[in-house]
TIKOL-40202 format. One record per residue (C-alpha): residue in one letter; x, y, z; chain. Coordinates in steps of 0.25 Angstrom, whole numbers, plus 2048, in hexadecimal, padded with zeros to 3 digits. Example, Ala and Ser with C-alpha at 12.3 -4.5 7.8 and 13.67 -1.06 7.14 Angstrom:
BEGIN
<site><code>A</code><x>831</x><y>7EE</y><z>81F</z><unit>A</unit></site>
<site><code>S</code><x>837</x><y>7FC</y><z>81D</z><unit>A</unit></site>
This chain:
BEGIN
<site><code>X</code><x>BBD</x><y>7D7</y><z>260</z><unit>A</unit></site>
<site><code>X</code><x>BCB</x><y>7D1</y><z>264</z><unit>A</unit></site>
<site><code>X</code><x>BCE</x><y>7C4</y><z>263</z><unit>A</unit></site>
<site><code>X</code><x>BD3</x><y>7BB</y><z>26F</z><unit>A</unit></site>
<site><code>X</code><x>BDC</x><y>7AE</y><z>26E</z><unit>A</unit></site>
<site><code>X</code><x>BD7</x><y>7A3</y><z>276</z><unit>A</unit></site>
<site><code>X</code><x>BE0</x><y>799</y><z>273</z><unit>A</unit></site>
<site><code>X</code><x>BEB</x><y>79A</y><z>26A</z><unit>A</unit></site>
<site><code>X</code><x>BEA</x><y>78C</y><z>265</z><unit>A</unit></site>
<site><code>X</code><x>BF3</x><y>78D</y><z>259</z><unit>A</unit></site>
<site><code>X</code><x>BE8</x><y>784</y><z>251</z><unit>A</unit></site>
<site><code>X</code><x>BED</x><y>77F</y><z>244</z><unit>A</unit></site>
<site><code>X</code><x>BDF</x><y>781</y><z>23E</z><unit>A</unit></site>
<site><code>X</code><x>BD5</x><y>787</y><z>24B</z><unit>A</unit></site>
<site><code>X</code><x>BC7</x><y>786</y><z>244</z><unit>A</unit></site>
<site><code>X</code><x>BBA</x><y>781</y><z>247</z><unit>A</unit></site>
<site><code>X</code><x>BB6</x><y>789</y><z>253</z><unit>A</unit></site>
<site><code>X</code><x>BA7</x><y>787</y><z>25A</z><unit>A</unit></site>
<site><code>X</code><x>BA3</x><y>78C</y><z>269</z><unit>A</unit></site>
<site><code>X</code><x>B9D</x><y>77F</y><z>271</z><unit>A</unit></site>
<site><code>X</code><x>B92</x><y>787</y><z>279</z><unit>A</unit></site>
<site><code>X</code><x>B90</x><y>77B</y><z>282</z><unit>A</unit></site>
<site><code>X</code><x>B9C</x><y>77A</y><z>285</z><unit>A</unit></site>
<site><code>X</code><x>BA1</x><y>788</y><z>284</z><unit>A</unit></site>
<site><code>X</code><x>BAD</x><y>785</y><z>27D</z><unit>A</unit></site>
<site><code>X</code><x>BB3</x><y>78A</y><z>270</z><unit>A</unit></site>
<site><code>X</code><x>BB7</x><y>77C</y><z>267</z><unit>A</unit></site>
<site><code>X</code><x>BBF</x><y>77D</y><z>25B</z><unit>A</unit></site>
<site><code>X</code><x>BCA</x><y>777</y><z>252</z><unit>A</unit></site>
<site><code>X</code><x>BD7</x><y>777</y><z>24E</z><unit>A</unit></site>
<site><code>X</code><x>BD5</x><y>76D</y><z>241</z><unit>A</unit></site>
<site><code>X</code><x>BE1</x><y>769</y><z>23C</z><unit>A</unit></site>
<site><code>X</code><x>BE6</x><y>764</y><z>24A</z><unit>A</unit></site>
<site><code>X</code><x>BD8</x><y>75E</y><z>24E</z><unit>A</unit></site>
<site><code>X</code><x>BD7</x><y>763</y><z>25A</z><unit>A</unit></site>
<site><code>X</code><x>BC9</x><y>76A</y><z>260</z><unit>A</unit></site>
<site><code>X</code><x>BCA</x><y>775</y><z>269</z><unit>A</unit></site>
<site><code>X</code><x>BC2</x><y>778</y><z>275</z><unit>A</unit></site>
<site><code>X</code><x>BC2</x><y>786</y><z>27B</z><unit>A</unit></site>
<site><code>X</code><x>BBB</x><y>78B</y><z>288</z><unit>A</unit></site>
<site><code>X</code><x>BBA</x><y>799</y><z>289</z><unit>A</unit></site>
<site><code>X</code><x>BB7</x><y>798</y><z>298</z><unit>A</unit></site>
<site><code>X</code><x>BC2</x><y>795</y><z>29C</z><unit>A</unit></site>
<site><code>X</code><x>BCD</x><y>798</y><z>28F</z><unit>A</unit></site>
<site><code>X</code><x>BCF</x><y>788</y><z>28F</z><unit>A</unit></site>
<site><code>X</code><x>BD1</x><y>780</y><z>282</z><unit>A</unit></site>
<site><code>X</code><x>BD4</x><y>771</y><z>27E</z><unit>A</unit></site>
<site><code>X</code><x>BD6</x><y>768</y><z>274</z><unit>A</unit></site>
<site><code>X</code><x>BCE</x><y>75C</y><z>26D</z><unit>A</unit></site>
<site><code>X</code><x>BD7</x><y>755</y><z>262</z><unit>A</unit></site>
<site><code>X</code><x>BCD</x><y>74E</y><z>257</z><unit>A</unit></site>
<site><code>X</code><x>BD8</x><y>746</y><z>251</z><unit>A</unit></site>
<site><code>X</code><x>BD3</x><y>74B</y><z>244</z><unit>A</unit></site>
<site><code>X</code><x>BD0</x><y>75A</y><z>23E</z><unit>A</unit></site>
<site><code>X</code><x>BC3</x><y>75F</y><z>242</z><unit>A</unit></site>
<site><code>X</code><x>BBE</x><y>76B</y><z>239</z><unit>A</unit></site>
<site><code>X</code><x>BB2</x><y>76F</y><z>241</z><unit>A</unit></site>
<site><code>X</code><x>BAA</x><y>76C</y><z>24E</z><unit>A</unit></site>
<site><code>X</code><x>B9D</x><y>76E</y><z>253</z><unit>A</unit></site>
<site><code>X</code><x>B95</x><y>76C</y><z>261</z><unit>A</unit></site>
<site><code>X</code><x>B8B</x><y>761</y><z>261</z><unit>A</unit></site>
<site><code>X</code><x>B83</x><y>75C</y><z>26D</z><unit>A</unit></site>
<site><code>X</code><x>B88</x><y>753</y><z>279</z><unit>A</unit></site>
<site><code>X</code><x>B95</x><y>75C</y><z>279</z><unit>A</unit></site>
<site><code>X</code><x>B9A</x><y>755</y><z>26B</z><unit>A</unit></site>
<site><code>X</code><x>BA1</x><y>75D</y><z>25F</z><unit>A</unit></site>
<site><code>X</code><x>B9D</x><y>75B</y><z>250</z><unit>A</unit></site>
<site><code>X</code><x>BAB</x><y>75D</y><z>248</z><unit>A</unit></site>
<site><code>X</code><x>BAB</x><y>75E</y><z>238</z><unit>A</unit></site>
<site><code>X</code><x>BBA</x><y>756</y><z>239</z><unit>A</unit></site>
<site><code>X</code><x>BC4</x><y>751</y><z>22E</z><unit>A</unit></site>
<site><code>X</code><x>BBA</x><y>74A</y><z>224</z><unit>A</unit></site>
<site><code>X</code><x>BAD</x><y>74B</y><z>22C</z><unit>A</unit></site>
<site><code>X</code><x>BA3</x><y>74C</y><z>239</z><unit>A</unit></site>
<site><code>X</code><x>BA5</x><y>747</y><z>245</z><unit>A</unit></site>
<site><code>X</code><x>B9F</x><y>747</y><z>253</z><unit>A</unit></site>
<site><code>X</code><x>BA9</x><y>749</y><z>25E</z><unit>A</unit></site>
<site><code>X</code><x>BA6</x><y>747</y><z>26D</z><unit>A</unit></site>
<site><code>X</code><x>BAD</x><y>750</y><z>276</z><unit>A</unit></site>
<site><code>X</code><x>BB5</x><y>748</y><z>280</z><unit>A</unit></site>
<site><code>X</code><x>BB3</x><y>74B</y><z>290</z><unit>A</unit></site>
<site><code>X</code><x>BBF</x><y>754</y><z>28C</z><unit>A</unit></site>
<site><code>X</code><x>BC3</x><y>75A</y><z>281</z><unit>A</unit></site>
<site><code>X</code><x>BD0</x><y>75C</y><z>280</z><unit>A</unit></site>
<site><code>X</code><x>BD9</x><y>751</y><z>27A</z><unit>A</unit></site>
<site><code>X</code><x>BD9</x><y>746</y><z>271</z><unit>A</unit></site>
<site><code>X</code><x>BCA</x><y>744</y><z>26C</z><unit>A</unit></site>
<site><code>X</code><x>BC7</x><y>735</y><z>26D</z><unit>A</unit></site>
<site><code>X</code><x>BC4</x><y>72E</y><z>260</z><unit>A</unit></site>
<site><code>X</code><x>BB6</x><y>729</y><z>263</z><unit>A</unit></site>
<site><code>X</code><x>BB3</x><y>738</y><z>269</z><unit>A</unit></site>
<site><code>X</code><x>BB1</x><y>739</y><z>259</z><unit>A</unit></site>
<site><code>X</code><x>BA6</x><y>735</y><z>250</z><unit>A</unit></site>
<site><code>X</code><x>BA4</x><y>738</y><z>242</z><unit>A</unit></site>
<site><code>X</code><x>B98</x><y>73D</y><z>23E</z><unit>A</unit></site>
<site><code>X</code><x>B9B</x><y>73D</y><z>22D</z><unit>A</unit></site>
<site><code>X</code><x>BA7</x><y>73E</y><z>225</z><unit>A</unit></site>
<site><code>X</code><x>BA3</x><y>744</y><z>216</z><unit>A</unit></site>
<site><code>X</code><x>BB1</x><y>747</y><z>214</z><unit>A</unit></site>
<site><code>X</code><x>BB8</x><y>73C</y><z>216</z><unit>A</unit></site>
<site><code>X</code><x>BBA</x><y>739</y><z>208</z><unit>A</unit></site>
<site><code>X</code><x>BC3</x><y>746</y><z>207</z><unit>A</unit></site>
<site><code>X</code><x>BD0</x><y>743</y><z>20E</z><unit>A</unit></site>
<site><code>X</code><x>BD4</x><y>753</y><z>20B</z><unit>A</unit></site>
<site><code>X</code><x>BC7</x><y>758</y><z>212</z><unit>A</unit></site>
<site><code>X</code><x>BC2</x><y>75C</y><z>220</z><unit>A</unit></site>
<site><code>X</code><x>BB9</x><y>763</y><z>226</z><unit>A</unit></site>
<site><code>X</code><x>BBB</x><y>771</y><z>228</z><unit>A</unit></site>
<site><code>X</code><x>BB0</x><y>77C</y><z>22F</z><unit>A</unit></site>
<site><code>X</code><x>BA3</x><y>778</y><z>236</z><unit>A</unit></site>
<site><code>X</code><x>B97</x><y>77C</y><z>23E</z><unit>A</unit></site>
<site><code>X</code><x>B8B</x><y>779</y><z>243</z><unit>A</unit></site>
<site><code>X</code><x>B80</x><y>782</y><z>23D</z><unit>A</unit></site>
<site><code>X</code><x>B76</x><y>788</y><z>247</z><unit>A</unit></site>
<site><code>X</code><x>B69</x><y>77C</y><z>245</z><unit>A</unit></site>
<site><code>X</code><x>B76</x><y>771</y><z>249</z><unit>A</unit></site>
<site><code>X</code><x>B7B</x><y>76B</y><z>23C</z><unit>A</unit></site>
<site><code>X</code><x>B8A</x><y>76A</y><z>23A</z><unit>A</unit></site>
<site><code>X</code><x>B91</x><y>770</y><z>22D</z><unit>A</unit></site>
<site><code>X</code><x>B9F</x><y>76D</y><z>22A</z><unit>A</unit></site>
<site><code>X</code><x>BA8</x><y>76F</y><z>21F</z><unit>A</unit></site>
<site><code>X</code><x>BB4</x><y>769</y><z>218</z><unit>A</unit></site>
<site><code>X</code><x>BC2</x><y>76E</y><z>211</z><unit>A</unit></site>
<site><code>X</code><x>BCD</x><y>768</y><z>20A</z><unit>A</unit></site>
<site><code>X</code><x>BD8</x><y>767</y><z>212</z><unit>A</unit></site>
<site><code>X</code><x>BE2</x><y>76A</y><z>208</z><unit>A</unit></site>
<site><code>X</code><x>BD7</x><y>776</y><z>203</z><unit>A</unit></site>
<site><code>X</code><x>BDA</x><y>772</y><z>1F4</z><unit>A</unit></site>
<site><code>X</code><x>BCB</x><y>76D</y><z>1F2</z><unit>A</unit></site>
<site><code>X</code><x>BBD</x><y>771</y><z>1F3</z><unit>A</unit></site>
<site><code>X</code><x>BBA</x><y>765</y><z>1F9</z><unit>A</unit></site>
<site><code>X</code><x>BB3</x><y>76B</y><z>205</z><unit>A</unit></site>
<site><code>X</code><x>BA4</x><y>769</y><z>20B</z><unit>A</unit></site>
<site><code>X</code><x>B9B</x><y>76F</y><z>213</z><unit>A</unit></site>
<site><code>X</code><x>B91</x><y>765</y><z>21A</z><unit>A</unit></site>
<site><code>X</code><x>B87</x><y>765</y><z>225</z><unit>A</unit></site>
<site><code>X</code><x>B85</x><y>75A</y><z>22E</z><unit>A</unit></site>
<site><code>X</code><x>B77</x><y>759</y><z>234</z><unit>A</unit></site>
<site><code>X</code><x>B74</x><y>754</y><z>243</z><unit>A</unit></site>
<site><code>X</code><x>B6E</x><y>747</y><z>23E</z><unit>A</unit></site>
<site><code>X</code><x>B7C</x><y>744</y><z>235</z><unit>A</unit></site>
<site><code>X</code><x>B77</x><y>74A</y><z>227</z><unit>A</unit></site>
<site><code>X</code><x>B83</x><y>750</y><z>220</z><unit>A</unit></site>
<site><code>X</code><x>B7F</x><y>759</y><z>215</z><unit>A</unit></site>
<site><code>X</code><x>B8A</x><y>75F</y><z>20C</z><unit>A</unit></site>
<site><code>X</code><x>B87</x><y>76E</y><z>20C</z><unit>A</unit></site>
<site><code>X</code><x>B92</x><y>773</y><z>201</z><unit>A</unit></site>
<site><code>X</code><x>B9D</x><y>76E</y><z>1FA</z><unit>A</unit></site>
<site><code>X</code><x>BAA</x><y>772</y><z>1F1</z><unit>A</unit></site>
<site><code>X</code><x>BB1</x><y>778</y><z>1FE</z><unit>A</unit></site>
<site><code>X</code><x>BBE</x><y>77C</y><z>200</z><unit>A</unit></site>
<site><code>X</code><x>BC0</x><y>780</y><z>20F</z><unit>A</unit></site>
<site><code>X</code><x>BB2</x><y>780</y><z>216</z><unit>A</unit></site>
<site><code>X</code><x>BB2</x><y>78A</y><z>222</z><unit>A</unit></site>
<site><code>X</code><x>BAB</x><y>793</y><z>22B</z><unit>A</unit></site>
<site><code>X</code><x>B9A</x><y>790</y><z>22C</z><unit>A</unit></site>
<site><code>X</code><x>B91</x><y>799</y><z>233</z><unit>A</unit></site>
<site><code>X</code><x>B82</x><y>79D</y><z>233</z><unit>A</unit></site>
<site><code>X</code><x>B78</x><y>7A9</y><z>233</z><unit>A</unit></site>
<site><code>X</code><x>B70</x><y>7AC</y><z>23F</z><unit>A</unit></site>
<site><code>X</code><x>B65</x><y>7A4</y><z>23C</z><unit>A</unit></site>
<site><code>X</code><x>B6E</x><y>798</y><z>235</z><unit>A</unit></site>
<site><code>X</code><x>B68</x><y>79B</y><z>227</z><unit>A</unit></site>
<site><code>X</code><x>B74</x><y>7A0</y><z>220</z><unit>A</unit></site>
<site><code>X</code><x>B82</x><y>796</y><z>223</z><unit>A</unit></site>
<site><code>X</code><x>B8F</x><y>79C</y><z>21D</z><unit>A</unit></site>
<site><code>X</code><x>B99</x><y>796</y><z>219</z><unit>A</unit></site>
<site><code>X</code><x>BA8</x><y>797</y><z>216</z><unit>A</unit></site>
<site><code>X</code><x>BB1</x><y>790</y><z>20C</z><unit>A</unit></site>
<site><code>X</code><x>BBD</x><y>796</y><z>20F</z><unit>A</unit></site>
<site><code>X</code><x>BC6</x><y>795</y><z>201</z><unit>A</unit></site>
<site><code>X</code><x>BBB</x><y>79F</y><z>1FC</z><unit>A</unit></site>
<site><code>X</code><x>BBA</x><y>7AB</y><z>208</z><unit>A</unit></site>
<site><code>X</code><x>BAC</x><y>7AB</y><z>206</z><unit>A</unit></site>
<site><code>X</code><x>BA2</x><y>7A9</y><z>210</z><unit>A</unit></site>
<site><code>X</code><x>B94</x><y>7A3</y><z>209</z><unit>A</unit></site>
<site><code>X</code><x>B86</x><y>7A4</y><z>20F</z><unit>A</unit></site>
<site><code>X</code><x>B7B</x><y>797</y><z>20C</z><unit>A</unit></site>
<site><code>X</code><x>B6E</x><y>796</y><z>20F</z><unit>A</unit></site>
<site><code>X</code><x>B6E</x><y>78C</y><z>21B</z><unit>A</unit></site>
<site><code>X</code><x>B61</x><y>784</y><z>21E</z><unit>A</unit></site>
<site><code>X</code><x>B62</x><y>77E</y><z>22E</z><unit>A</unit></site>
<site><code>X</code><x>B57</x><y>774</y><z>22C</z><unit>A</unit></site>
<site><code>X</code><x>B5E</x><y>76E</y><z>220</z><unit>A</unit></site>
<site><code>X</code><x>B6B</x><y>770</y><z>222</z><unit>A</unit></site>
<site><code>X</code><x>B6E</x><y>776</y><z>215</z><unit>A</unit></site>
<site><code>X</code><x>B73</x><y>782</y><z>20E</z><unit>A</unit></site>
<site><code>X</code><x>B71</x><y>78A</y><z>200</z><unit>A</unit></site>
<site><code>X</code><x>B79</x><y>78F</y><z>1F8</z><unit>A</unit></site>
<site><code>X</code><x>B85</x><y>797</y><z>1FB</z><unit>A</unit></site>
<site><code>X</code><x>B87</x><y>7A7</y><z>1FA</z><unit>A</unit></site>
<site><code>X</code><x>B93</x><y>7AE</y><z>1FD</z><unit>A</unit></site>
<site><code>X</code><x>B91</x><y>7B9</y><z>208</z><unit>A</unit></site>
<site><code>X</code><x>B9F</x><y>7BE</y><z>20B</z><unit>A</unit></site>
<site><code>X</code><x>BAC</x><y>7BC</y><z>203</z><unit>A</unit></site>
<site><code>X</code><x>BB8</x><y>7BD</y><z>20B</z><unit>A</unit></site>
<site><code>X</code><x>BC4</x><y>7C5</y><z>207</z><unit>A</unit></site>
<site><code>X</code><x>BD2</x><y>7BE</y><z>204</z><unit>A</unit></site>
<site><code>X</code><x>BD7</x><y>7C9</y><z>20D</z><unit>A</unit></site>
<site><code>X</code><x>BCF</x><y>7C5</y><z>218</z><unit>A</unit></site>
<site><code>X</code><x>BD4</x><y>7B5</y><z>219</z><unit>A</unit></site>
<site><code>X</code><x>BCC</x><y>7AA</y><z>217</z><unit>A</unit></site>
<site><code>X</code><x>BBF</x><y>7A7</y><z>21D</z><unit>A</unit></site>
<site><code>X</code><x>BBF</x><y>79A</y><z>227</z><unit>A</unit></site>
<site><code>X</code><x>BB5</x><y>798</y><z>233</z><unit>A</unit></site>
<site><code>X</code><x>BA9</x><y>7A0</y><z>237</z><unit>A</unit></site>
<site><code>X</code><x>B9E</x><y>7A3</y><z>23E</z><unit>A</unit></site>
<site><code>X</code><x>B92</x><y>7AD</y><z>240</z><unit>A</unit></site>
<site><code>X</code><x>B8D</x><y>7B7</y><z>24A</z><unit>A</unit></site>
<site><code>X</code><x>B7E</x><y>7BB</y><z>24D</z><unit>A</unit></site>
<site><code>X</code><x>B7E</x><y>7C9</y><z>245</z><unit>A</unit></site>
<site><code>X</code><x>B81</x><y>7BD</y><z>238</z><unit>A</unit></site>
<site><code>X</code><x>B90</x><y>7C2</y><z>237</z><unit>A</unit></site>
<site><code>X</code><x>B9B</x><y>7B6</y><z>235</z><unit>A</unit></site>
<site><code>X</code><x>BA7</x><y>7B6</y><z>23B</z><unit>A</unit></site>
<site><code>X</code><x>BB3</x><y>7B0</y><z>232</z><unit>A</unit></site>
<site><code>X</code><x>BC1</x><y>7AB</y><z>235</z><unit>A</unit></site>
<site><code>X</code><x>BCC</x><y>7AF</y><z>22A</z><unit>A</unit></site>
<site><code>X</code><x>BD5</x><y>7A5</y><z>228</z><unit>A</unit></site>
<site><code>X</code><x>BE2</x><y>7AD</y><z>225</z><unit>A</unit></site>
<site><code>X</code><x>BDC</x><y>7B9</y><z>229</z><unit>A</unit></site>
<site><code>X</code><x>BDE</x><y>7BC</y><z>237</z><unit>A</unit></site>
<site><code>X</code><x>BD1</x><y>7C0</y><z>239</z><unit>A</unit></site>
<site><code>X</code><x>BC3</x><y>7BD</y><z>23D</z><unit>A</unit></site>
<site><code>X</code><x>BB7</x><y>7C2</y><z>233</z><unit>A</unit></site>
<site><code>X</code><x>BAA</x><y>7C8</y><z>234</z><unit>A</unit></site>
<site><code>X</code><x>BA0</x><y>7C6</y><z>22A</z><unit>A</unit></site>
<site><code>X</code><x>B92</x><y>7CC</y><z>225</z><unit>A</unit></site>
<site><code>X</code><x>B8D</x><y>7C1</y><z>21D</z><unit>A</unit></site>
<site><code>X</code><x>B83</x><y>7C8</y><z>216</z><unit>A</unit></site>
<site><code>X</code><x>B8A</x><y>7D6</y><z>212</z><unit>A</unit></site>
<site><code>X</code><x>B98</x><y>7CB</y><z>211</z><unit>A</unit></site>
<site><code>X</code><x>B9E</x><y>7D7</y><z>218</z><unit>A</unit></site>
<site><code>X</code><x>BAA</x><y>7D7</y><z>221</z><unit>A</unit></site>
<site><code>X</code><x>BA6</x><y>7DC</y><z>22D</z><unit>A</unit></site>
<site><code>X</code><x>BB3</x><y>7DB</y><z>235</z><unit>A</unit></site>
<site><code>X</code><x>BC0</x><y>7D2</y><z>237</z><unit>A</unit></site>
<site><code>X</code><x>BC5</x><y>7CD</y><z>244</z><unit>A</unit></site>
<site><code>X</code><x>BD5</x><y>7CC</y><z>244</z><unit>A</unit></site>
<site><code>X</code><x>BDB</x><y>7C0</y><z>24B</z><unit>A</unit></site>
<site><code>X</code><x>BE9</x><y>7BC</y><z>24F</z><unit>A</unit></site>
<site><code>X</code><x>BE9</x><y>7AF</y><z>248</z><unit>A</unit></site>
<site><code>X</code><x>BEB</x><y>7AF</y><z>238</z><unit>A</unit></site>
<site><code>X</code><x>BE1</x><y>7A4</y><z>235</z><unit>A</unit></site>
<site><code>X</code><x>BD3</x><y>7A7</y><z>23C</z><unit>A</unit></site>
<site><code>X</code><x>BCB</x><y>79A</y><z>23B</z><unit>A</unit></site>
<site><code>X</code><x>BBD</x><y>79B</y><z>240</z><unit>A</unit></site>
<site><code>X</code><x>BB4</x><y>7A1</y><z>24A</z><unit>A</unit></site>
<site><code>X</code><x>BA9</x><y>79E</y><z>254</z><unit>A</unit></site>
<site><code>X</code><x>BA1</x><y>7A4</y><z>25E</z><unit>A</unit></site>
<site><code>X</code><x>B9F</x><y>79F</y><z>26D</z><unit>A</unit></site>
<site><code>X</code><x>B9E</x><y>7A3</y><z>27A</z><unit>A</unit></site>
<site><code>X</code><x>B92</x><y>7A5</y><z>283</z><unit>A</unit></site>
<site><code>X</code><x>B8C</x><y>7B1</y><z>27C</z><unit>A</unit></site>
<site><code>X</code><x>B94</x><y>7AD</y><z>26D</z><unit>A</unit></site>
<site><code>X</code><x>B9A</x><y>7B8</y><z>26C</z><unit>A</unit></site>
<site><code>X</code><x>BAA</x><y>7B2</y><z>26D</z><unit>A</unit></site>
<site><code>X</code><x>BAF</x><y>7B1</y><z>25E</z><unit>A</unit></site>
<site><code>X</code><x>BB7</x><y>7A4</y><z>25F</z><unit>A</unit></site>
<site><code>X</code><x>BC1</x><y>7A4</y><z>253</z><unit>A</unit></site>
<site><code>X</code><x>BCB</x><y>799</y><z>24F</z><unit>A</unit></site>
<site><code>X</code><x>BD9</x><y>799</y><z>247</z><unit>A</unit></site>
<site><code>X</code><x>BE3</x><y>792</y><z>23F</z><unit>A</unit></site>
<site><code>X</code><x>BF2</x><y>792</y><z>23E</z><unit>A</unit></site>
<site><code>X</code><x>BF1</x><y>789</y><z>231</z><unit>A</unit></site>
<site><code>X</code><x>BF7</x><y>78E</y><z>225</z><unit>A</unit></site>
<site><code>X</code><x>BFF</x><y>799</y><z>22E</z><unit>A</unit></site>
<site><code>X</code><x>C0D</x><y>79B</y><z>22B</z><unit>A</unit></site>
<site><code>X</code><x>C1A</x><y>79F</y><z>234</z><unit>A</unit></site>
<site><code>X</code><x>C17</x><y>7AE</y><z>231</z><unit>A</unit></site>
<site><code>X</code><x>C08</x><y>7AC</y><z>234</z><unit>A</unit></site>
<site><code>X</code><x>C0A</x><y>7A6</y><z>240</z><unit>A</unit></site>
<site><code>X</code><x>C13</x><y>7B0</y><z>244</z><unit>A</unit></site>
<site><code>X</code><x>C09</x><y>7BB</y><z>242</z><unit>A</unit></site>
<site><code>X</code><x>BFD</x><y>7B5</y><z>247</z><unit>A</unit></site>
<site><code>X</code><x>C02</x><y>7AA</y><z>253</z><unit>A</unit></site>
<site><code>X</code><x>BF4</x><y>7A8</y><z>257</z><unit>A</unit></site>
<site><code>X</code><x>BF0</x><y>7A1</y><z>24B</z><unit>A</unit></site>
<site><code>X</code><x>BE8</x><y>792</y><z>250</z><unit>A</unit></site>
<site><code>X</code><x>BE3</x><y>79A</y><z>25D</z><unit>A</unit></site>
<site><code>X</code><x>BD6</x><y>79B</y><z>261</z><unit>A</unit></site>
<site><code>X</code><x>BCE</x><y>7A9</y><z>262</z><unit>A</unit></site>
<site><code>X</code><x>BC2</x><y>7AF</y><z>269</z><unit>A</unit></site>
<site><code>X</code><x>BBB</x><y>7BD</y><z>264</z><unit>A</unit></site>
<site><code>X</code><x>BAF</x><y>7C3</y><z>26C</z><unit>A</unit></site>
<site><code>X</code><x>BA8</x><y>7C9</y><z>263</z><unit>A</unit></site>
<site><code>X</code><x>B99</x><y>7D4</y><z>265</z><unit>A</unit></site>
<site><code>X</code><x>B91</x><y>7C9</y><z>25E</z><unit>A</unit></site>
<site><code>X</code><x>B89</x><y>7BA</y><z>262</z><unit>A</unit></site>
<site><code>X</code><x>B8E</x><y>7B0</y><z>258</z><unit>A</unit></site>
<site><code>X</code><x>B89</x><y>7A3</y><z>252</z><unit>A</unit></site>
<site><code>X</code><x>B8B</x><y>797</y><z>25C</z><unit>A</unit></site>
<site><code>X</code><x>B90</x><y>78B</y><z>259</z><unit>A</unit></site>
<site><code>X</code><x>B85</x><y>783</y><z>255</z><unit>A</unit></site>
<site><code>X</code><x>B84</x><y>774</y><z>25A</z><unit>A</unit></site>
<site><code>X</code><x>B82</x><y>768</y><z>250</z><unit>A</unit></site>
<site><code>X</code><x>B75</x><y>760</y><z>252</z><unit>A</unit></site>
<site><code>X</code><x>B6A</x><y>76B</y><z>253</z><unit>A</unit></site>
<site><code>X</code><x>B64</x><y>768</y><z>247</z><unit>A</unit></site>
C-alpha cells in the first residue's frame, strides 16, 4: 500500500474530496483559495473552478450540478460547459444561509448520506469557539440542526447499511457513533467508539469501506488511518509524504482507489522542507470496495 502523487498542487488547505461517478472525475477543494479541483484519472488531467468564495465541501446532484456547504451556507452551483476558470456569478445559487449571522464561521466537512440528504458542518475560523453546527439539508429544502457546540466539524461517514453515521469534531480526537434514522433524517445520541491518540495527529476527514472500517486523515500526522469502529482498535497507519493529511474518498470504477487530500497550512519553513508534498493530491489502491460518494436528492 504505497501512495501515488497525482498532482502536487501545493493546496493551502486540500479538503473535501468526493469521486463524481458520472462523470468519472475526482472533485475536491483547496478552501482557503476557493478553488474546485477537477481530476480525471483517464487521462492524469486536472483543472481549476475558482468560486470566488471558500467552499467547505461538495457534493453531486442531478443534471451535472454540485451542492457546496460554502462560507456561511448552501448553495447550488451549475457547472459551466467547462469547468476551469472563473465560475460565473449566476452559475450560483443559494440554497440557505443558517450562518450568516456568524461572520467568524464557515462551513467545514460535508457529505451526502446513502438515502441522498446532504449533512454539512461548521467551524470557527479562528478555532477559539464552539460555535459549530452539524446540519442536514433535505431534498425538499428542510434544514434540520443535527448537533451543536462544535469546535471544528470534520470527517462523516456511514455503516454498510447507513444505520450508524460517525462523526468527527476534531479538537476532541474522538470519532463518535449515532444512531442514524434515513427516513427521518435524524440521529441519537452520541457514543464514543475510538479515541485518538495525541501521538497520532488529529483526526480530519473520513470515509468507510464495505468490511465497516473508516479510513482517517491525520492532520499533523503524516499519515492515513485505519479504524475498527466497534473494537476502536487501530488496525494499521498509511504514512504520506505530506505532513497534514486532510481527507480521503474512494472512486474508480471498481472503488477501490483511495483518494486522499492535503494541507500546507500551518506548516513552517522546516516543515515544508521535510515534507515538500504537503497540498498535493494522492491516490492509494487499496484490497477493499469503499462507500461511494453518494448523490444529494434521493430521498
Amino acid at each position: 500500500m504505497q501512495p501515488e502523487l497525482l498532482l502536487d498542487a501545493r493546496a493551502s488547505l486540500g479538503e473535501g474530496p468526493a469521486w463524481h461517478a458520472r462523470r468519472k472525475q475526482l472533485l475536491w477543494l483547496d478552501i482557503l483559495a476557493g478553488k474546485i479541483h477537477f481530476y480525471t484519472p483517464k487521462n492524469g488531467e486536472g483543472s481549476t473552478l475558482e468560486v470566488g468564495m471558500r467552499p467547505g465541501c461538495l457534493v453531486p446532484a442531478p443534471s451535472n450540478d454540485l451542492l457546496l456547504g460554502v462560507e456561511h451556507g448552501f448553495a447550488r452551483l451549475r457547472l459551466p460547459a467547462v469547468a476551469d476558470g472563473a465560475l460565473p456569478a449566476e452559475n450560483l445559487t443559494w440554497l440557505a444561509q443558517p450562518e450568516a449571522h456568524l461572520p467568524h464561521n464557515r462551513f467545514n466537512d460535508g457529505k451526502c448520506a446513502p438515502e441522498g440528504r446532504f449533512l454539512a458542518g461548521t467551524m470557527d475560523t479562528r478555532e477559539q469557539d464552539a460555535s459549530g453546527t452539524l446540519y442536514s439539508l433535505a431534498p425538499d429544502g428542510r434544514l434540520q440542526t443535527l448537533k451543536t457546540g462544535l469546535k471544528i466539524s470534520n470527517g462523516l461517514a456511514w455503516s454498510a447499511d447507513g444505520r450508524t453515521l460517525y462523526h468527527i469534531d476534531t479538537p476532541t480526537r474522538q470519532i463518535v457513533a449515532h444512531d442514524y434514522d434515513p427516513v427521518r433524517g435524524q440521529i441519537g445520541a452520541p457514543r464514543i467508539v475510538i479515541r485518538v491518540p495525541a501521538a497520532l495527529g488529529w483526526p480530519d476527514g473520513m470515509t468507510s469501506d464495505n468490511r465497516g472500517n473508516l479510513w482517517v486523515g491525520m492532520w499533523g500526522g503524516a499519515a492515513l488511518t485505519v479504524w475498527n469502529p466497534i473494537s476502536g482498535k487501530l488496525l494499521k497507519s498509511v504514512a504520506l509524504p505530506a505532513k497534514n493529511v486532510t481527507s480521503c474518498a474512494f472512486g474508480g470504477d471498481s472503488l477501490n482507489e483511495l483518494y486522499i487530500t492535503s494541507a500546507r497550512q500551518g506548516l513552517s519553513p522546516v516543515e515544508l522542507n521535510a515534507y515538500p508534498l504537503s497540498g498535493g493530491l494522492f491516490r492509494l489502491k487499496t484490497a477493499v470496495e469503499g462507500a461511494p460518494t453518494w448523490e444529494f436528492g434521493r430521498v
